[in-house]
Backbone bond lengths (Angstrom), bond angles and torsions (degrees), N, CA, C in turn:
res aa  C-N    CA-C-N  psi(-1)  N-CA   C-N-CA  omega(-1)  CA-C   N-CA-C  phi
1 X - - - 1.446 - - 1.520 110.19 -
2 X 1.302 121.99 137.80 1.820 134.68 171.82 1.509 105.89 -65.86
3 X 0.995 112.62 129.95 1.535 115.92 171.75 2.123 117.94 -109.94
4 X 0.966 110.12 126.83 1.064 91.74 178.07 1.560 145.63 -96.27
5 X 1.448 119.75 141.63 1.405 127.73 -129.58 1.457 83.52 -91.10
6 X 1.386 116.14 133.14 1.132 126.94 163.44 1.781 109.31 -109.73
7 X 1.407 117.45 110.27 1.709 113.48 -174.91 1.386 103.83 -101.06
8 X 1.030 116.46 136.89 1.507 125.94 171.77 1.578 104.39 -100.95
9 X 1.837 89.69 158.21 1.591 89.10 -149.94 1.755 99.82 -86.92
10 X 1.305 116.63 -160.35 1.129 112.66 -150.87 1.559 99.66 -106.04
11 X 1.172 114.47 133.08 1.681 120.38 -163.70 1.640 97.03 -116.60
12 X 1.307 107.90 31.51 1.630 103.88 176.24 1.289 129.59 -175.51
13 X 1.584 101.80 94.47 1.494 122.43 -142.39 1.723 99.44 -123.86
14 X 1.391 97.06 89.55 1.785 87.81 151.99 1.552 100.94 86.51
15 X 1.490 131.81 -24.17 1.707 124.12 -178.37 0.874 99.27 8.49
16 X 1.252 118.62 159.96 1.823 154.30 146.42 1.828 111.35 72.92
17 X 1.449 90.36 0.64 1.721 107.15 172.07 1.431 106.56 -99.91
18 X 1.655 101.95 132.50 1.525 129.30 175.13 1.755 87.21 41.72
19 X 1.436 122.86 90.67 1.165 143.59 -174.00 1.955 86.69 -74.27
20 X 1.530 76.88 150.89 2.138 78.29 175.41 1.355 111.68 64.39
21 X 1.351 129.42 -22.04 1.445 106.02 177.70 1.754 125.58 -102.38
22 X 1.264 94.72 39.59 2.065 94.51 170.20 1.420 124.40 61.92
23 X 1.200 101.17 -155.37 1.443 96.04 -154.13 2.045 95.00 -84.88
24 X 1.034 120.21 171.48 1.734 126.26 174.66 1.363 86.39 -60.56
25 X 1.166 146.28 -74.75 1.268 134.24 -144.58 1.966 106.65 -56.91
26 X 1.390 103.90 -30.94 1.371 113.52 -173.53 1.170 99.99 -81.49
27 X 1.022 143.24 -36.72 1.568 151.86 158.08 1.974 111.86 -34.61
28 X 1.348 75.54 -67.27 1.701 90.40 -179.08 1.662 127.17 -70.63
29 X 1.024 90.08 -24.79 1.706 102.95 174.09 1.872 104.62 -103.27
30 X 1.258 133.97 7.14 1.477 149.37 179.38 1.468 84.16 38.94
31 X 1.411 139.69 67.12 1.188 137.58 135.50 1.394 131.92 -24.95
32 X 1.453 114.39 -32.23 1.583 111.93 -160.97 1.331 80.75 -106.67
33 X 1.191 149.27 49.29 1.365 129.37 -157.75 2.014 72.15 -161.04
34 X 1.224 108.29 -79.49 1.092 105.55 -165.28 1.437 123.64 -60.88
35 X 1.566 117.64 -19.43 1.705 117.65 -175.88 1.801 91.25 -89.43
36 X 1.554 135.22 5.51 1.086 150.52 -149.83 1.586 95.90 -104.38
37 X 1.419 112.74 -17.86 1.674 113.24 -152.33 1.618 104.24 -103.29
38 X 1.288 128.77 -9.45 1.286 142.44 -178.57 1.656 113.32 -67.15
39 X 1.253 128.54 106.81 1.574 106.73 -178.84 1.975 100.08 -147.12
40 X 1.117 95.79 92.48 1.493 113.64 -158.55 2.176 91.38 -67.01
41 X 1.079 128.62 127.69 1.341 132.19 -179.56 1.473 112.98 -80.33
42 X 1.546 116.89 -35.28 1.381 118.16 154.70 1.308 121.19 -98.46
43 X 1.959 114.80 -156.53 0.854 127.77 138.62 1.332 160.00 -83.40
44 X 1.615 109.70 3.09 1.071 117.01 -147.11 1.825 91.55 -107.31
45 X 1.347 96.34 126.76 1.626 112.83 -167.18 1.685 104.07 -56.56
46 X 1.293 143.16 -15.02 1.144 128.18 -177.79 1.673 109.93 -83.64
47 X 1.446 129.12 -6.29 0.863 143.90 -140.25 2.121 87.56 -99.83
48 X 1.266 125.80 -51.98 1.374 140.68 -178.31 1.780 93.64 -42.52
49 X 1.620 100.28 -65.98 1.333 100.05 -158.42 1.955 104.78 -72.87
50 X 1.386 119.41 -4.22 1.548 120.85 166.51 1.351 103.96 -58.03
51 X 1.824 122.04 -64.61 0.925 135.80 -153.37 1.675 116.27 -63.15
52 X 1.740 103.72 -52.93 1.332 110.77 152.57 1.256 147.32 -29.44
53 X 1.472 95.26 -63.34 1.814 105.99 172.19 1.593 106.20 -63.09
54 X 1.759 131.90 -46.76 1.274 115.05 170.64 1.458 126.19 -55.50
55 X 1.310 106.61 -29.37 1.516 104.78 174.94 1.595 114.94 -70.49
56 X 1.109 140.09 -33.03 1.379 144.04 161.43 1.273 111.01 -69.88
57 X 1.457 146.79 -57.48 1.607 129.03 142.28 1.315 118.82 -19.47
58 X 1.017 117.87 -27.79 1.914 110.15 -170.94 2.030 100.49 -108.42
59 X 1.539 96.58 -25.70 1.613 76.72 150.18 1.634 136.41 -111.41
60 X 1.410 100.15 32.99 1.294 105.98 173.67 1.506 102.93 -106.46
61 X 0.809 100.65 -40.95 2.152 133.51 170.83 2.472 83.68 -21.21
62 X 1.841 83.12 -60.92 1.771 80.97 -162.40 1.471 114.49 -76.13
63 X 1.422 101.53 -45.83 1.973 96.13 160.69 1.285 111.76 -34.64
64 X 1.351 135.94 -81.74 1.540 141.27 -173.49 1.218 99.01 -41.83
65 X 1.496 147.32 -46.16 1.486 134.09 163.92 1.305 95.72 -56.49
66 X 1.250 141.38 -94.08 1.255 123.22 -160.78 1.412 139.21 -32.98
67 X 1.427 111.76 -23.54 1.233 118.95 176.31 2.067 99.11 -88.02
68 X 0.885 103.84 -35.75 1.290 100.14 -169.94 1.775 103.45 -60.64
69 X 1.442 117.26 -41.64 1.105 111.63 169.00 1.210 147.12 -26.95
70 X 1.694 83.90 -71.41 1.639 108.04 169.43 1.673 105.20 -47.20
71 X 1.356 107.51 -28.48 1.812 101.00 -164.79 1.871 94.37 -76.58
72 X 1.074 134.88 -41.08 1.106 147.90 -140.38 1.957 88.17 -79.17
73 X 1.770 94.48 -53.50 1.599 106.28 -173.45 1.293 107.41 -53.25
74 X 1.164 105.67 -37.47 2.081 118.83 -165.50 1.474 97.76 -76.26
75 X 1.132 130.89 -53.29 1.856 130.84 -171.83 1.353 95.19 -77.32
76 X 1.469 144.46 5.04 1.698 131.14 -179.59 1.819 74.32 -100.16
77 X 1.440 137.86 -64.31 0.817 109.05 -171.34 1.497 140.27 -109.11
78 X 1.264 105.99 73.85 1.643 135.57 -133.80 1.173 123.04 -11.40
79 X 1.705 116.70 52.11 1.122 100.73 -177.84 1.630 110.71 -80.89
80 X 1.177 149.28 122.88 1.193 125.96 -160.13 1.670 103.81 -99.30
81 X 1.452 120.23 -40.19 1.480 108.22 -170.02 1.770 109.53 -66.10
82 X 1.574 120.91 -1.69 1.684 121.64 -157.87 1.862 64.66 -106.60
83 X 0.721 132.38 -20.33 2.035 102.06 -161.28 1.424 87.63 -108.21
84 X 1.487 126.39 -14.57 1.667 110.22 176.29 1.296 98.42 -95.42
85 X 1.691 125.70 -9.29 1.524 106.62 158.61 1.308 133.83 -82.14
86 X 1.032 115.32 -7.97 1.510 140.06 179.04 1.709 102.57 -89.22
87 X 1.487 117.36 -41.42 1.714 99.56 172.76 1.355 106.15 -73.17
88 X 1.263 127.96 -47.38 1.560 135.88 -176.88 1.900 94.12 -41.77
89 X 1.197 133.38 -76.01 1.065 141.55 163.82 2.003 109.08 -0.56
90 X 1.333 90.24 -88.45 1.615 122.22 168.89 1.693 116.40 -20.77
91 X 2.053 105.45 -53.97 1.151 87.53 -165.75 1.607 108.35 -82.79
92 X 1.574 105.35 -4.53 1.379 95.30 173.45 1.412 141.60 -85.59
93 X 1.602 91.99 10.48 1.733 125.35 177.11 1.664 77.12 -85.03
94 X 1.026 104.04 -70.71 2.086 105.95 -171.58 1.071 117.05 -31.21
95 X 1.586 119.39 -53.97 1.577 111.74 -171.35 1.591 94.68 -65.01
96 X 1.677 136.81 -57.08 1.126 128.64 -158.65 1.536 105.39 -50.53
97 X 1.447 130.65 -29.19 1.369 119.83 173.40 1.138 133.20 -101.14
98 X 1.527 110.66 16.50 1.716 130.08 165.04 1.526 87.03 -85.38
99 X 1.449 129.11 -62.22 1.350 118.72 -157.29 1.772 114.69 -79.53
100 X 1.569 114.87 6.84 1.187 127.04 176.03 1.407 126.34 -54.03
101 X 1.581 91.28 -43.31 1.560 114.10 163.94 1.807 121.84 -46.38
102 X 0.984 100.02 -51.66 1.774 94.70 175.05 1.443 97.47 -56.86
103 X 1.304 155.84 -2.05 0.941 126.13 161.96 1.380 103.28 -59.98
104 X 1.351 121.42 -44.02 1.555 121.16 -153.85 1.760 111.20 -95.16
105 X 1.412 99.35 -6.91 1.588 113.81 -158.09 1.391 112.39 -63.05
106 X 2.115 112.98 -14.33 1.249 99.35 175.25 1.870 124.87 -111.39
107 X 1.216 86.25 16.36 1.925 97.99 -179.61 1.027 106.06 -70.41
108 X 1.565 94.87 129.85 1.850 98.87 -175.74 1.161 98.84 -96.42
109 X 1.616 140.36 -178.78 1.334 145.06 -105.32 2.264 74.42 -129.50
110 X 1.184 109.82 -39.82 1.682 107.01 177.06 1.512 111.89 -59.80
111 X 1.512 102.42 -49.39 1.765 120.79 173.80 1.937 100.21 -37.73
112 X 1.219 103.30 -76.12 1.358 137.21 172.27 1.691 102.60 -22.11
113 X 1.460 103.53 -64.85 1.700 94.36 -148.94 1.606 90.57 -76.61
114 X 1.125 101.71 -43.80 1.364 105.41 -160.94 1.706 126.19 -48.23
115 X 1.302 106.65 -3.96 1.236 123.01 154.59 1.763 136.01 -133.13
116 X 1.214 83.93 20.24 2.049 106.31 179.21 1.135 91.04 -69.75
117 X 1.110 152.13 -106.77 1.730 158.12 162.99 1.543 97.77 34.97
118 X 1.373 120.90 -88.59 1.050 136.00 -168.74 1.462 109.08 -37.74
119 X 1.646 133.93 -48.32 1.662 110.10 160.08 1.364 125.99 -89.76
120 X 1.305 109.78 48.70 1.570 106.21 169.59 1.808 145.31 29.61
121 X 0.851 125.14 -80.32 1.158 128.98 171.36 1.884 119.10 -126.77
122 X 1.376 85.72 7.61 1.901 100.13 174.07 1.219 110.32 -74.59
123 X 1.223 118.28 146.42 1.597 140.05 179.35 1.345 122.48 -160.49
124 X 1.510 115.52 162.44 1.497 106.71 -157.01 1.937 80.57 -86.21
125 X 0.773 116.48 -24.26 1.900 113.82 -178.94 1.693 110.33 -47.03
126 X 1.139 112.73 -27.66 1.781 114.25 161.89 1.312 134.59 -63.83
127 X 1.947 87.25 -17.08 1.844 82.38 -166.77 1.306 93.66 -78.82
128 X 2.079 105.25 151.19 0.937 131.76 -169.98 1.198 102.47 -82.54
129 X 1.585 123.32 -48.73 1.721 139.26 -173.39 2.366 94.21 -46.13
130 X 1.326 82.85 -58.16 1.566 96.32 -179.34 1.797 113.87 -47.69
131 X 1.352 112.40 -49.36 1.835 110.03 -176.80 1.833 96.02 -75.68
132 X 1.219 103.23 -34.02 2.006 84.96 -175.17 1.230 123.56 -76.98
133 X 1.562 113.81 -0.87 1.438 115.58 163.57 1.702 112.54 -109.60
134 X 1.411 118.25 14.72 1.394 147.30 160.89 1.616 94.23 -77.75
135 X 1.127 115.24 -64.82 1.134 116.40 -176.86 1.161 128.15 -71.19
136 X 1.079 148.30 -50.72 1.167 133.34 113.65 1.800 148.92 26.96
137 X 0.966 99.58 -35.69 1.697 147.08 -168.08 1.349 89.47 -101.28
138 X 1.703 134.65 -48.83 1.145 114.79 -141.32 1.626 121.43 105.05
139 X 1.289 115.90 -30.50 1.748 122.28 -169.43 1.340 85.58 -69.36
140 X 1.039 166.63 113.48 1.505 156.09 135.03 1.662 100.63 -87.32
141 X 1.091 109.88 129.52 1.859 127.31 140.50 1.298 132.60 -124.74
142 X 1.289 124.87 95.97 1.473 121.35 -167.31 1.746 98.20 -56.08
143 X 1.281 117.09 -3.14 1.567 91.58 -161.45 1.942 104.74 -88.48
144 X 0.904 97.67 -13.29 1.546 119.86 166.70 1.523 132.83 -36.18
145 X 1.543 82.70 -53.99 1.478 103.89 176.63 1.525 132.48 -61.43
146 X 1.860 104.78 -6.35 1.622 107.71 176.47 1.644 85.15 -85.11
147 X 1.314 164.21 21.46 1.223 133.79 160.27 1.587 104.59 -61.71
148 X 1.559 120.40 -26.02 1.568 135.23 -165.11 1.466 116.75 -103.13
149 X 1.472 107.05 17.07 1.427 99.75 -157.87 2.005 99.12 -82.52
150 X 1.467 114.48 -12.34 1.132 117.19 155.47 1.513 129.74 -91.14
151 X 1.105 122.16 19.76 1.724 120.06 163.55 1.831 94.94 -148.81
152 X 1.652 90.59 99.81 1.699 93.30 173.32 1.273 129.56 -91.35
153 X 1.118 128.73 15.75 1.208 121.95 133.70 1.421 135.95 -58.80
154 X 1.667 104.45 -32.62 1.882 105.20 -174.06 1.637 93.30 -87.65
155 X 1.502 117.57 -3.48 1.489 122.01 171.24 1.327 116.80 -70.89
156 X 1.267 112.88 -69.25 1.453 125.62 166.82 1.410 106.94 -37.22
157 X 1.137 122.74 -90.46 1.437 128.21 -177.97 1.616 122.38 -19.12
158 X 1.810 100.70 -47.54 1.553 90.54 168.60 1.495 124.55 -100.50
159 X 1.395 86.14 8.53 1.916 81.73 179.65 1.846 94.26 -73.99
160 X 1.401 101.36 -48.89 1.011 114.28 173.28 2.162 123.19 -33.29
161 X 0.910 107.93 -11.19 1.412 115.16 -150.20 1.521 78.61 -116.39
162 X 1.738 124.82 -67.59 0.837 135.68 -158.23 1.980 111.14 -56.48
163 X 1.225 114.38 -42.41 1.410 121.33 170.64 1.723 122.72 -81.08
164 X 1.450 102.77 -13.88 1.636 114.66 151.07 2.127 127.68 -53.93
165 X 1.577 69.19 150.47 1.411 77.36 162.07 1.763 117.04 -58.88
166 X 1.434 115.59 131.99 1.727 105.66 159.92 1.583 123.96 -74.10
167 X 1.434 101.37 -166.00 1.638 88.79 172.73 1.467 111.99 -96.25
168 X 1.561 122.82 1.85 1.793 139.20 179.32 1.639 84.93 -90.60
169 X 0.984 120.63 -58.39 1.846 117.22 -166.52 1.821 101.79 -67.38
170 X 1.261 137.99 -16.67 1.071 123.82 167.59 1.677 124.62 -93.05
171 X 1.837 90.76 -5.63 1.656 98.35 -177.85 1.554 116.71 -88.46
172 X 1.735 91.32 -22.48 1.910 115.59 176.39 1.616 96.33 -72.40
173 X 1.361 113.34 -39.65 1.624 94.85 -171.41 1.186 126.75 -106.40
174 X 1.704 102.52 31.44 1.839 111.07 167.92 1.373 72.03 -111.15
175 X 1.452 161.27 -58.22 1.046 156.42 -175.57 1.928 111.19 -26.23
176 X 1.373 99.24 -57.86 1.471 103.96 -167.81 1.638 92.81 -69.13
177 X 1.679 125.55 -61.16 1.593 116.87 161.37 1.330 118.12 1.00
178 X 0.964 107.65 -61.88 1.617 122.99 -137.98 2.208 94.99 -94.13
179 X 1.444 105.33 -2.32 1.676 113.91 165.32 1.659 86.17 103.75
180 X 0.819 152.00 -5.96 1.433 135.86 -179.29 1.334 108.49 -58.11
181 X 1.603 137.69 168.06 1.659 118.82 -174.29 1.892 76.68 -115.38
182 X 1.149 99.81 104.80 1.821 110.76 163.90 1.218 129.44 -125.88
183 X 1.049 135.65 74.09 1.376 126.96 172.35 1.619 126.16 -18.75
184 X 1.532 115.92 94.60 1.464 114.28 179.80 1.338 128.11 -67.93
185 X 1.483 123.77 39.82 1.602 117.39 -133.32 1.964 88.08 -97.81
186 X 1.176 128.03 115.28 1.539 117.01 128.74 0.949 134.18 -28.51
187 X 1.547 119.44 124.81 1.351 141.22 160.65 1.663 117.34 -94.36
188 X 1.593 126.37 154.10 1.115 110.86 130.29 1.430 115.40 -110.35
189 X 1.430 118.55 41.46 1.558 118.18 179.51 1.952 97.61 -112.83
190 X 1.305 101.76 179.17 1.229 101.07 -170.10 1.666 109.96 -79.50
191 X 1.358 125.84 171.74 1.637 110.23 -161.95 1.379 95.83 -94.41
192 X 1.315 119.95 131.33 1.159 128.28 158.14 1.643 130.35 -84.66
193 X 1.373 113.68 137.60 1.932 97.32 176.87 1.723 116.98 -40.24
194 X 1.299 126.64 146.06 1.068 124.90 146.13 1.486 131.84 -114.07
195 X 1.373 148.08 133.12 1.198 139.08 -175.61 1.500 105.24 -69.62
196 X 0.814 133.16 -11.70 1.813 120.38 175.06 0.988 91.90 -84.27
197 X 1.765 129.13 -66.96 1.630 110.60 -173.59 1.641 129.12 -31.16
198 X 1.952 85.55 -46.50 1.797 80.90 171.99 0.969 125.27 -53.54
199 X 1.361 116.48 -48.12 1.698 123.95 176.70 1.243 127.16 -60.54
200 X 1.532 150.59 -7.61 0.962 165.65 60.00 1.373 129.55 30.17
201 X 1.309 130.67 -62.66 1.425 140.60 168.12 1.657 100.57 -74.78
202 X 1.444 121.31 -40.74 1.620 121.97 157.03 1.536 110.66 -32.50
203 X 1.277 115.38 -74.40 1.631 129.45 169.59 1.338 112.61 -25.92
204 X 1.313 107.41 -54.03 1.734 121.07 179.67 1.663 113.64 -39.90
205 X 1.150 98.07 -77.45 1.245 132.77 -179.83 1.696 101.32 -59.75
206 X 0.971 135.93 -3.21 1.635 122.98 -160.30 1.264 130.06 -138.38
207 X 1.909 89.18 -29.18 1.452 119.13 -163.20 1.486 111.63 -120.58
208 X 1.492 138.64 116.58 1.392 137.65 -121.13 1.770 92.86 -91.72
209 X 1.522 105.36 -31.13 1.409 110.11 -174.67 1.418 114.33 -64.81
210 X 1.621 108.30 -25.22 1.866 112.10 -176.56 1.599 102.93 -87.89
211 X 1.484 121.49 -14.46 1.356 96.73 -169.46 0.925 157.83 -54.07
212 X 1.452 97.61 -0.22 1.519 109.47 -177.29 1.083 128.76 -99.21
213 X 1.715 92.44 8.57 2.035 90.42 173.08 1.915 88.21 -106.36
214 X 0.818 127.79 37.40 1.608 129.46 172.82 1.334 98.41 -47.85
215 X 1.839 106.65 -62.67 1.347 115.58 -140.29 2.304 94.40 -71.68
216 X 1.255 101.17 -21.36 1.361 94.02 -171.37 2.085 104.63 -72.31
217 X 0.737 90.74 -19.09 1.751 109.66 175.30 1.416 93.43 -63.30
218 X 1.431 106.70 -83.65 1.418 98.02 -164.99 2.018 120.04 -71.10
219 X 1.309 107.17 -7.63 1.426 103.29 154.06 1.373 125.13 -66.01
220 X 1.225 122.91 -49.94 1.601 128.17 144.40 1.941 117.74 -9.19
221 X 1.503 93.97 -66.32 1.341 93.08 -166.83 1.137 112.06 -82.99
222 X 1.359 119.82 -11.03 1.494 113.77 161.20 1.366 119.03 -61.49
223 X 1.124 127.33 -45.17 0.968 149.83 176.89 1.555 99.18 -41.55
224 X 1.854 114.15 -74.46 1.362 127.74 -155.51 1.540 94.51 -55.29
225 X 1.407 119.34 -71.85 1.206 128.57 158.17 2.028 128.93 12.03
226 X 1.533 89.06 -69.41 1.416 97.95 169.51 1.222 104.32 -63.30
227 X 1.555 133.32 -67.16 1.527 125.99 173.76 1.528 123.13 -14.15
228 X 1.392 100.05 -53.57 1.493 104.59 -163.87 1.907 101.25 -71.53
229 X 1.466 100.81 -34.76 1.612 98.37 -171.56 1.943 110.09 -86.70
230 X 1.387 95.56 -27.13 2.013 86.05 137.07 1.613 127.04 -24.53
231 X 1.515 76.64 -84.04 1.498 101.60 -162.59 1.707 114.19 -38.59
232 X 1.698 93.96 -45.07 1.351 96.98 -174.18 1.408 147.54 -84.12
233 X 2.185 87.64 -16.58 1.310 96.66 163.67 1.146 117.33 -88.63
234 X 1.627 123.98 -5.68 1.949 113.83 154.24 1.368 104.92 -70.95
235 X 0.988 151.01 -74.70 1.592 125.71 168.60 1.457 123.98 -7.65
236 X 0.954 100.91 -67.55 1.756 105.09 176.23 1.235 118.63 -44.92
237 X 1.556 117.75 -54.18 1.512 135.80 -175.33 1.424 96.66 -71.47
238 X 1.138 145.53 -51.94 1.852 128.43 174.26 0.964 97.27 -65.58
239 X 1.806 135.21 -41.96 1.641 117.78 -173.13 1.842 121.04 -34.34
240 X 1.436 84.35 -47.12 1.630 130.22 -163.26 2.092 98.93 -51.27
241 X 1.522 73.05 -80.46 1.650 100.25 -178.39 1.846 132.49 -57.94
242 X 1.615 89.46 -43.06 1.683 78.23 170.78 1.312 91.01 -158.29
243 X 1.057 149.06 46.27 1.373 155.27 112.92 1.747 116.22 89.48
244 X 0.829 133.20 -154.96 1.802 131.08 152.57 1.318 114.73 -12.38
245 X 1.289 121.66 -47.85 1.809 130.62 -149.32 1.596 101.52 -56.38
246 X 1.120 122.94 123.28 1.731 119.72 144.76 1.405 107.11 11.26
247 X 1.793 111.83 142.54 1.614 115.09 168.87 1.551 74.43 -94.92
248 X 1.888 89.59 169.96 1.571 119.66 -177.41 1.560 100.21 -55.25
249 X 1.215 97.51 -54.82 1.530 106.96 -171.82 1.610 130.65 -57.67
250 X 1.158 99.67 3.18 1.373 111.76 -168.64 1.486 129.97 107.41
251 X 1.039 109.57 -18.38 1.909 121.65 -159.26 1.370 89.42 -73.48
252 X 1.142 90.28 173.20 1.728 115.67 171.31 1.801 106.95 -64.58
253 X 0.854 118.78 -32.37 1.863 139.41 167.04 1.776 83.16 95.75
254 X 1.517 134.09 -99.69 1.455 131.31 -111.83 1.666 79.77 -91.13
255 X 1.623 122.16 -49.30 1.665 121.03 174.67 1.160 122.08 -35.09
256 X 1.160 112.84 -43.59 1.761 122.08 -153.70 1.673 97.12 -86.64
257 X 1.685 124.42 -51.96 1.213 134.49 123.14 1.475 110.78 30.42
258 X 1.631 101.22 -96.80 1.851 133.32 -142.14 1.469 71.24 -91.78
259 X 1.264 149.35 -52.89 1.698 129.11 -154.26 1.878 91.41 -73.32
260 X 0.802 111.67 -48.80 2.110 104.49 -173.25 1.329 95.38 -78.21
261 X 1.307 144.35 26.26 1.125 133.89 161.81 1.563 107.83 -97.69
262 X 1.154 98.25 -55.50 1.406 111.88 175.53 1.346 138.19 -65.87
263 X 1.537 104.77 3.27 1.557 117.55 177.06 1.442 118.00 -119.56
264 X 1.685 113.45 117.24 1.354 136.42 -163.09 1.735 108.62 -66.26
265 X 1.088 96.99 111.77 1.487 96.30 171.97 1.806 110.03 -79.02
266 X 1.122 114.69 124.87 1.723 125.11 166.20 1.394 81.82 99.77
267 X 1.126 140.15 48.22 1.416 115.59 -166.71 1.413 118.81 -87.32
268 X 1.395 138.35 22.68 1.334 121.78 152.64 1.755 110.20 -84.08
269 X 1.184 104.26 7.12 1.391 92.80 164.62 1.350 134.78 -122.06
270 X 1.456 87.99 33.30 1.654 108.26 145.40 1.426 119.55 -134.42
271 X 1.410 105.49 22.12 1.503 110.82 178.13 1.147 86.08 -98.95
272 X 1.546 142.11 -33.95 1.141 109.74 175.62 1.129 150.76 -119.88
273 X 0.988 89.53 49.59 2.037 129.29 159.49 1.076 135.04 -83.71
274 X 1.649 97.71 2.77 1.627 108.25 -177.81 1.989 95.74 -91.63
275 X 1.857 112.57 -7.31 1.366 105.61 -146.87 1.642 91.33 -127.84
276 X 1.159 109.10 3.99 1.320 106.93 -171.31 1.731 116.53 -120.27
C-alpha cells in the first residue's frame, strides 16, 4: 500500500548569513522594521488598534495608486483590457479599505477620547498617499498643497499630480481616440460635469460602434462606487466615535464628512442613467 508523504518545510535557510535578521520571509517582507512602527502615546488599549488600522489604510492608500497608474499608463497607450485589469485589481484594494473601518467601527466615543489628545492636530486629511489618489479622482485643490509647503518633495510630487493628467482625463482621451467629440483638456481645478462627456458615455452605452469601451465605463463606476462607500463609512465611523465635535485637523469634522460623501466622482456617468 502507498502511504502518503507528508514533507515539512525547510527549517534551514542560508545560516550564518545577515546574522540577526530571521527567517527570508522576515527579511523580505522587512518584518522587524514593520512590527517596529507601532508606538502607542498612551495607555489606553484601543489606541494600538487606531494606529494599526491607519497604517494599513496608508498602505493600501499606495497599492490603489499603483494600480491606478498602471491603468492610466495602459489607456495612454490604448491598451484597454491591461487598464481594465489594473481597475478590476484596484477595486479590490477598495473593498479591503471600505471594510478597514470595522476595525474601528466598535470604539465608543470614551474608548475614543481618551486618547484623541495625545495626536494633537493629526488627521487622516494630511495624508499625502490619501490627496494623490484625491487627485487622481479629479478632486484637485491647489489650495491644499501648503499643508507640504515644508517637506518638498511631498510638494513636488503633488503639485506634480495636481497639473497631471487624472485617471477620468485619461479615460476621456482614449474616448476622444476612439472618434467620440471629447475635449481632452487638463485641469488643475476640480472636475466639473461636462455635457459632451455626457453625450459621449451616452454613445457608449447606446451606440453599437462605441460598445466596446462599455466595459471601461463600468470599470470606472466600480471604481466611483467604492469612493462613495469610503466616503461614507468614514462618516459613519466619526458619526460613531466622537460625534458633531470638530475634526483634529481643523474641519468642521461630521459636515466636511457628509459634503465628500455626497459628491459623485466621474459623474456623467451616472447622470446618465437617469436616460437610459
Amino acid at each position: 500500500m502507498g502511504h502518503d508523504t507528508v514533507e515539512t518545510p525547510n527549517l534551514s535557510f542560508g545560516r550564518g548569513q545577515e546574522p540577526g535578521r530571521g527567517t527570508p520571509y522576515a527579511r523580505y517582507a522587512r518584518l522587524e522594521e514593520l512590527h517596529s512602527l507601532q508606538h502607542p502615546r498612551s495607555k489606553v488599549p484601543a489606541e494600538l488598534s487606531f494606529i494599526v488600522t491607519t497604517q494599513v489604510m496608508e498602505l493600501l492608500f499606495d497599492l490603489l495608486r499603483h494600480e491606478w497608474t498602471l491603468a492610466q499608463q495602459a489607456l495612454r497607450e490604448d491598451d484597454l483590457p491591461s487598464a481594465l485589469a489594473a481597475l478590476r485589481r484596484g477595486t479590490h484594494v477598495q473593498d479591503v479599505l471600505v471594510e478597514s473601518w470595522d476595525l474601528l467601527a466598535t470604539m465608543t466615543p470614551q474608548e475614543f477620547n481618551a486618547f484623541r489628545s495625545v495626536f494633537g492636530e493629526a488627521s487622516g486629511f494630511q495624508s499625502s498617499a490619501f490627496l494623490h489618489l484625491e487627485f487622481l479622482l479629479g478632486n484637485k485643490n491647489a489650495a491644499l498643497l501648503r499643508m507640504y509647503d515644508e517637506v518638498p518633495e511631498t510638494l513636488a510630487e503633488l503639485t506634480g499630480v495636481l497639473h497631471a493628467p487624472g485617471l477620468y482625463d485619461d479615460a476621456l482621451a482614449l474616448l476622444a481616440r476612439r472618434g467620440l467629440p471629447v475635449r481632452a483638456e487638463v485641469s488643475a481645478q476640480r472636475y466639473q460635469p461636462d455635457p459632451a462627456v455626457a453625450d459621449a458615455w451616452r454613445r457608449v452605452y447606446t451606440d453599437p460602434e462605441f460598445a466596446a469601451l462599455q466595459p471601461l465605463g463600468e470599470a470606472l463606476l466600480d471604481v466611483a462606487e467604492r469612493v462613495t462607500r469610503w466616503r461614507q463609512r468614514h462618516l459613519t465611523a466619526v458619526k460613531r466615535t466622537m460625534g458633531g465635535k470638530p475634526g483634529s485637523g481643523g474641519s468642521s469634522g461630521l459636515s466636511w464628512l457628509r459634503k465628500a460623501a455626497e459628491q459623485d466622482v466621474f459623474p456623467e456617468l451616472w447622470t446618465i442613467r437617469d436616460e437610459m
